[in-house]
C-alpha positions as CSV (number, residue, x, y, z in Angstrom):
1,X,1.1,-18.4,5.7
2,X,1.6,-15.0,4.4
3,X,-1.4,-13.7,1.8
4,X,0.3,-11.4,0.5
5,X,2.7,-13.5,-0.6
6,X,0.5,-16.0,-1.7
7,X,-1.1,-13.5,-4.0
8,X,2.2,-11.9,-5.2
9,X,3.6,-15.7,-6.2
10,X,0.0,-16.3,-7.6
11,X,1.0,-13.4,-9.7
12,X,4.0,-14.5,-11.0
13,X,2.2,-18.0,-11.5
14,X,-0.2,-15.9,-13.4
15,X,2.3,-15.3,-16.6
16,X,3.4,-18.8,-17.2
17,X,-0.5,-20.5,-16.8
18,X,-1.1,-22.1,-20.9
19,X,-4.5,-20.5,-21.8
20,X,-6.3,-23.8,-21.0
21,X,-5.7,-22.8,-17.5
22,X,-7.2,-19.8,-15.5
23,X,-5.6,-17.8,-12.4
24,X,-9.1,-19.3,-10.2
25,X,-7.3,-22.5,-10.5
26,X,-4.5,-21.5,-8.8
27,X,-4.4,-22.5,-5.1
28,X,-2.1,-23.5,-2.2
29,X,-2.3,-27.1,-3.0
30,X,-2.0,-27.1,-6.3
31,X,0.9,-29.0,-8.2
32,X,3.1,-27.1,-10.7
33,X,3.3,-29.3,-13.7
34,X,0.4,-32.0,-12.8
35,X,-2.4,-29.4,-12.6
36,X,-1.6,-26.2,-13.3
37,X,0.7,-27.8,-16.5
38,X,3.6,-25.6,-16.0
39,X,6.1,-27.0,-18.2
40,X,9.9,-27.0,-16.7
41,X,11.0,-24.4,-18.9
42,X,8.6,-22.0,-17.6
43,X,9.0,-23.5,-14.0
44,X,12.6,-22.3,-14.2
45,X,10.9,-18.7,-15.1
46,X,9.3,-19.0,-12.4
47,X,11.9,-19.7,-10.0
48,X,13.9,-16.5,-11.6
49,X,11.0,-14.5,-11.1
50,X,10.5,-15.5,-7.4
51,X,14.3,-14.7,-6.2
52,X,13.7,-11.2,-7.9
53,X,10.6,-10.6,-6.3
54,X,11.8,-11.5,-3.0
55,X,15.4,-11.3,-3.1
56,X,16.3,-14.3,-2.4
57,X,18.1,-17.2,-3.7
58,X,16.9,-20.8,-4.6
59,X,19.4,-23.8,-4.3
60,X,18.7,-26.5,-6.3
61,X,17.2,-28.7,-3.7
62,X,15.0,-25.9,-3.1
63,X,13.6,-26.5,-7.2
64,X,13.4,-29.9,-6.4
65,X,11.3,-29.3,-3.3
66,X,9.0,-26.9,-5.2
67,X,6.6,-29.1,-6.5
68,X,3.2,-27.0,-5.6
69,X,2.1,-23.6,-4.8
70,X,2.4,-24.2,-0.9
71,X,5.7,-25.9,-1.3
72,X,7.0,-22.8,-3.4
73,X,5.7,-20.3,-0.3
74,X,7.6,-22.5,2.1
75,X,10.6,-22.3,1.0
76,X,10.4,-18.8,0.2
77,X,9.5,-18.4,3.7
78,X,12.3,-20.2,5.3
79,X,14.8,-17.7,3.0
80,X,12.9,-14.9,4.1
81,X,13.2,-16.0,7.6
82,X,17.0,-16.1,7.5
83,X,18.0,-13.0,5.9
């Protein structure tokens, strides 16, 4: 898995975290909404963030998919893959 991709996602991650959550917490494995309590109006931000940052485009079943950190860096390396 890319790291530089990692830490540009944990970036974008960064803006959405509520203040009873820090960046440190963020890791590969963790889960959007359960743990890092993302709620889905910010995990939509989230998603718009990510196709501008890598220039790509999420379907649907792609937001579905996206359910941690590692899932979110799969799929954006499978779009990167194919472009």
């Amino acid at each position: 898995m890319n790291e530089e991709r990692y830490h540009q996602l944990r970036d974008i991650i960064q803006i959405y975290l509520p203040e009873d959550v820090s960046v440190t917490d963020v890791s590969k494995e963790s889960h959007f909404t359960n743990e890092l309590n993302i709620n889905s109006a910010h995990l939509v931000d989230i998603v718009l963030d990510v196709e501008d940052a890598f220039d790509i485009m999420l379907e649907n079943e792609d937001m579905e998919q996206m359910q941690t950190v590692g899932d979110a860096l799969d799929i954006i390396e499978t779009k990167l893959s194919k472009k």
